[in-house]
Wavefront OBJ file of the C-alpha trace (Angstrom):
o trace
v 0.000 0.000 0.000
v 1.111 3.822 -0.785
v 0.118 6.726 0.033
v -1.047 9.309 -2.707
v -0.313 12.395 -3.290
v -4.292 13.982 -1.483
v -3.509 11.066 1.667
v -5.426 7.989 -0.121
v -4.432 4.680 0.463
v -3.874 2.660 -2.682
v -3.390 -1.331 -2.738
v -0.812 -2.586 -4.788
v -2.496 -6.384 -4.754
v -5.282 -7.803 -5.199
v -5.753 -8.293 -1.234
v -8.734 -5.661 -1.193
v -10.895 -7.263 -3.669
v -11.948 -10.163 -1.254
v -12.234 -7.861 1.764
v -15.402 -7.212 3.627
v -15.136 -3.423 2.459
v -14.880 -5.007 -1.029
v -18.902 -6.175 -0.448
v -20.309 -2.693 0.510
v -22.313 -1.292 -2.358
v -21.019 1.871 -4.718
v -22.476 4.989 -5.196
v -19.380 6.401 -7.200
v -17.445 4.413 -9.568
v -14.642 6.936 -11.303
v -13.161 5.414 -14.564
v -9.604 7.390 -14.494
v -6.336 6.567 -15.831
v -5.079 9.543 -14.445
v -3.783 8.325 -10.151
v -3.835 12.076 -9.227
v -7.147 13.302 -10.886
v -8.491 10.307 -9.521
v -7.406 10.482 -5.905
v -8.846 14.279 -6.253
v -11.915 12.978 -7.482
v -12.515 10.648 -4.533
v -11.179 13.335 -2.213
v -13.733 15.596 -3.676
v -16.862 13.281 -3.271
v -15.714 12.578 0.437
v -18.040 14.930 1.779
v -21.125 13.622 0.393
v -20.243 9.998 0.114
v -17.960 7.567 2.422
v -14.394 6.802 0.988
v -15.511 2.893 1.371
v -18.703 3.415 -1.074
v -16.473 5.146 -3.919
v -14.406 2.506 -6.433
v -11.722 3.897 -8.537
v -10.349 1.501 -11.695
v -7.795 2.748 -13.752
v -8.708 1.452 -17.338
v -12.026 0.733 -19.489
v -11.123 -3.225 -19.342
v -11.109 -2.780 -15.665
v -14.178 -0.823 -15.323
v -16.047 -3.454 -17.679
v -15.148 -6.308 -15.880
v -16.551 -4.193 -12.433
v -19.818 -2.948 -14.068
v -20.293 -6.559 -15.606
v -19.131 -8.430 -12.796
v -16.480 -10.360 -14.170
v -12.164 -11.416 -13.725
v -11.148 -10.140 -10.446
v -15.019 -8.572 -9.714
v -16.698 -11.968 -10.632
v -18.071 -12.427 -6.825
v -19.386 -8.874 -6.880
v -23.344 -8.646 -7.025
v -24.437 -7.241 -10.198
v -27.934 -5.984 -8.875
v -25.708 -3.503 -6.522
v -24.655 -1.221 -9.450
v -22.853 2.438 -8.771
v -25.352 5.061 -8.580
v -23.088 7.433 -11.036
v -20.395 6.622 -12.764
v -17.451 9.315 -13.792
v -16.042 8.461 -17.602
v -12.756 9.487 -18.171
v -12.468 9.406 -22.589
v -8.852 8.174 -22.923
v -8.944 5.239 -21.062
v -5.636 2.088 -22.132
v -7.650 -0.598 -22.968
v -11.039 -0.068 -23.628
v -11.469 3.855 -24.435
v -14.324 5.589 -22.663
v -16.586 5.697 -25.573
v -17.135 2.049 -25.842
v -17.059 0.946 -22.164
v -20.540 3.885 -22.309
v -21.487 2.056 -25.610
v -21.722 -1.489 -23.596
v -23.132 -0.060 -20.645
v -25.969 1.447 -21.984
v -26.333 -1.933 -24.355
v -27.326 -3.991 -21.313
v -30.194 -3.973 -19.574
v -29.110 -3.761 -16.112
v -26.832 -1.065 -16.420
v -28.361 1.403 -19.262
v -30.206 3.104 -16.470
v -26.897 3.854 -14.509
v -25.811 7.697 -14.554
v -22.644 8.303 -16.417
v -20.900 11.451 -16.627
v -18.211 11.812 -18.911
v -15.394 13.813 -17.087
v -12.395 14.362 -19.388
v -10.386 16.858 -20.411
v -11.221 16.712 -24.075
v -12.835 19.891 -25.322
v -13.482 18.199 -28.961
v -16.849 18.383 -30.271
v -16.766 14.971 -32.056
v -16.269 13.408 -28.283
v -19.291 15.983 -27.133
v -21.452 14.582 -30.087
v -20.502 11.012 -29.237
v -20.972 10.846 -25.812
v -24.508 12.247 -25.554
v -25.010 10.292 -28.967
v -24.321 7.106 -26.815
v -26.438 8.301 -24.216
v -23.886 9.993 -21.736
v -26.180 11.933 -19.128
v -23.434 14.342 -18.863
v -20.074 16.131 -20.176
v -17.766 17.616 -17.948
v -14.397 18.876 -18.598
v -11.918 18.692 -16.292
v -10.735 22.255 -14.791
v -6.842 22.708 -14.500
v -7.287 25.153 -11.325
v -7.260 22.596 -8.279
v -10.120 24.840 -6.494
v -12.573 24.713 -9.090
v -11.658 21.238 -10.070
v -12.787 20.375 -6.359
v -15.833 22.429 -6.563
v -16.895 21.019 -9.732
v -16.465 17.315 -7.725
v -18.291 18.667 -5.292
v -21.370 20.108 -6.943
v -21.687 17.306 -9.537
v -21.632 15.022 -6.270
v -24.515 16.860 -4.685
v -26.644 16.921 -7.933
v -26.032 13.354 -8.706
v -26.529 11.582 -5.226
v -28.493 14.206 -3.153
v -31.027 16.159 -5.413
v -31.314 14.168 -8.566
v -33.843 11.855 -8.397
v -33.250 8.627 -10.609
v -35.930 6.833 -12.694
v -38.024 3.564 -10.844
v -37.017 0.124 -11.816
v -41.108 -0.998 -12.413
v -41.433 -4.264 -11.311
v -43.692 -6.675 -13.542
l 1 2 3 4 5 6 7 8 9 10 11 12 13 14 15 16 17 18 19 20 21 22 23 24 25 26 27 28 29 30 31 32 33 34 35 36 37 38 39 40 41 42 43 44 45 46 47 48 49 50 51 52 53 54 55 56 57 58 59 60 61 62 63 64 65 66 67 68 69 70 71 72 73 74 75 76 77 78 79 80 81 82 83 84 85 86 87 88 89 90 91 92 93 94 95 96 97 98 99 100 101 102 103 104 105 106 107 108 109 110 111 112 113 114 115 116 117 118 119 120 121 122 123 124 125 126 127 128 129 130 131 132 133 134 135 136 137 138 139 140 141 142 143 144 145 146 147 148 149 150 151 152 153 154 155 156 157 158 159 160 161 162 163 164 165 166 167 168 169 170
């Protein structure tokens, strides 16, 4: 384990993913190649949301194989899906457009918030992303201050005030 550079533990093995922690549900999952945007991002969200209930991966194969419960996440319960989900773009891997593409191709997961978060400005990625039914595109700010703030508020809209869609039962 090391310390990052906001005070996060990160696991070097695989230790964590049979833990009891490992088992409580997500509300956050942040899809971010990038260690230090993603240690802000969870340091961020820590106001509104317990460190324990936010998942970071660090490619789009990783973040497939969580969403879809499979390789290292094949134990994990697929009805407890993330609440949101932060999309970086340029993921190694899978890129960020087609881990969205499969996510909102399956059933269980197409109702699952995801908010692209990247620092791409290009309209082609803008067009994409809501054309693959992104509910949201952020880009990333370069001042730390109103990176956090931007954390924070899109925290707050997601898992305080926004109100998702029912799951009818038949």
């Amino acid at each position: 384990m090391r310390l990052t550079e906001v005070g996060a533990q990160r696991f070097n093995d695989g230790a964590a993913l049979e833990s009891p922690a490992s088992r409580t549900p997500i509300d956050v999952l942040i899809v971010e190649d990038n260690l230090n945007d993603a240690d802000l991002t969870t340091h961020a969200l820590k106001e509104q949301i317990p460190p324990e209930r936010i998942k970071e991966v660090h490619d789009g194969a990783e973040a497939l194989d969580f969403i879809f419960c499979k390789g290292d996440y094949a134990n994990r319960d697929p009805r407890q899906q993330p609440k949101l989900i932060l999309l970086d773009l340029q993921l190694p891997k899978v890129e960020g457009l087609e881990v969205l593409r499969r996510i909102r191709a399956d059933p269980l997961t197409h109702d699952i918030p995801v908010v692209i978060f990247t620092t791409s400005k290009e309209d082609r990625n803008i067009i994409e992303g809501y054309k693959l039914g992104a509910n949201s595109f952020v880009v990333k700010r370069q001042d730390f201050d109103q990176f956090v703030k931007g954390i924070e508020a899109m925290g707050v809209y997601w898992l305080v005030m926004n109100k998702p869609a029912m799951k009818i039962q038949s």
